[in-house]
C-alpha positions in Angstrom: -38.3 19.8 -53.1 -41.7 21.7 -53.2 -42.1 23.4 -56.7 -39.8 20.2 -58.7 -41.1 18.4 -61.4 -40.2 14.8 -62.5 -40.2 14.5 -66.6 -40.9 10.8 -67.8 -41.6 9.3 -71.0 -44.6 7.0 -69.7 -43.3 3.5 -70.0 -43.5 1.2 -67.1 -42.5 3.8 -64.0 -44.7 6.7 -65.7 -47.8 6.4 -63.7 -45.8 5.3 -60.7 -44.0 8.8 -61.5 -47.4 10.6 -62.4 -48.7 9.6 -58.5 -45.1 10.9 -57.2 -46.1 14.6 -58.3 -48.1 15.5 -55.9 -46.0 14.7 -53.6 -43.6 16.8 -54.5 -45.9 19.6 -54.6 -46.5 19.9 -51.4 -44.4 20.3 -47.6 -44.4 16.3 -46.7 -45.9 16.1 -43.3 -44.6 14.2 -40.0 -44.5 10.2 -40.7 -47.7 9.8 -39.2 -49.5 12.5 -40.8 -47.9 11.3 -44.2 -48.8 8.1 -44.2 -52.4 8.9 -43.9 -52.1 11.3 -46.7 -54.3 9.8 -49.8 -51.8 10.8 -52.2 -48.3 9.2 -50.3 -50.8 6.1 -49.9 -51.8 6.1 -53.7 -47.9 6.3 -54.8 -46.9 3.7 -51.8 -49.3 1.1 -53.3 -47.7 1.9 -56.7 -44.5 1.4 -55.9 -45.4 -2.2 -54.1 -47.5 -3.1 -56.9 -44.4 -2.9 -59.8 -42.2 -4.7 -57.1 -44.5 -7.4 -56.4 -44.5 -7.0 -53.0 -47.5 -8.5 -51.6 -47.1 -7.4 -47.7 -50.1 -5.3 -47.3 -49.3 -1.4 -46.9 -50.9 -0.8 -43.3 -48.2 -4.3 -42.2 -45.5 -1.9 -43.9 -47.0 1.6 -42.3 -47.0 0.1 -38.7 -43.5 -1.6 -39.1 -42.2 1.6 -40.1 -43.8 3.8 -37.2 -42.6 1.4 -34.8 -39.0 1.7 -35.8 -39.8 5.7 -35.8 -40.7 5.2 -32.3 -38.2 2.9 -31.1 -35.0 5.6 -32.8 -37.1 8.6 -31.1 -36.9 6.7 -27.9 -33.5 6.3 -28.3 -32.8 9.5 -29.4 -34.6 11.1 -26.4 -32.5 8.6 -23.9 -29.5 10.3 -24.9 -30.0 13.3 -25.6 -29.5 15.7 -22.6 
């Protein structure tokens, strides 16, 4: 993905797709690396923000690390 573009006409996603381009500019880091990037938080909040989702981003960020960690737990139970 490093190197792609999105093209947008503005309208109601264009800034949401104007924050995304950074992002694709760059190697996206481990989960917990990436979620303290500025940018990935800028285009998180973004995204929550046209869906109306009020659950604040860190609530989001730690439910999602914690699912990370539970399937990595798994994944090392089994593997052999």
């Amino acid at each position: 993905m490093v190197g792609r573009t999105l093209h947008h006409s503005g309208g109601v996603l264009g800034a949401q797709v104007k924050l995304y381009e950074p992002i694709l500019a760059r190697d996206v880091e481990d989960i917990a690396d990436e979620l303290e990037r500025d940018d990935r938080c800028a285009f998180d909040t973004a995204i929550l923000e046209v869906f109306e989702i009020e659950t604040p981003l860190q609530i989001i960020y730690d439910a999602l690390l914690a699912l990370v960690e539970i399937r990595q737990t798994v994944l090392d139970d089994f593997s052999v």
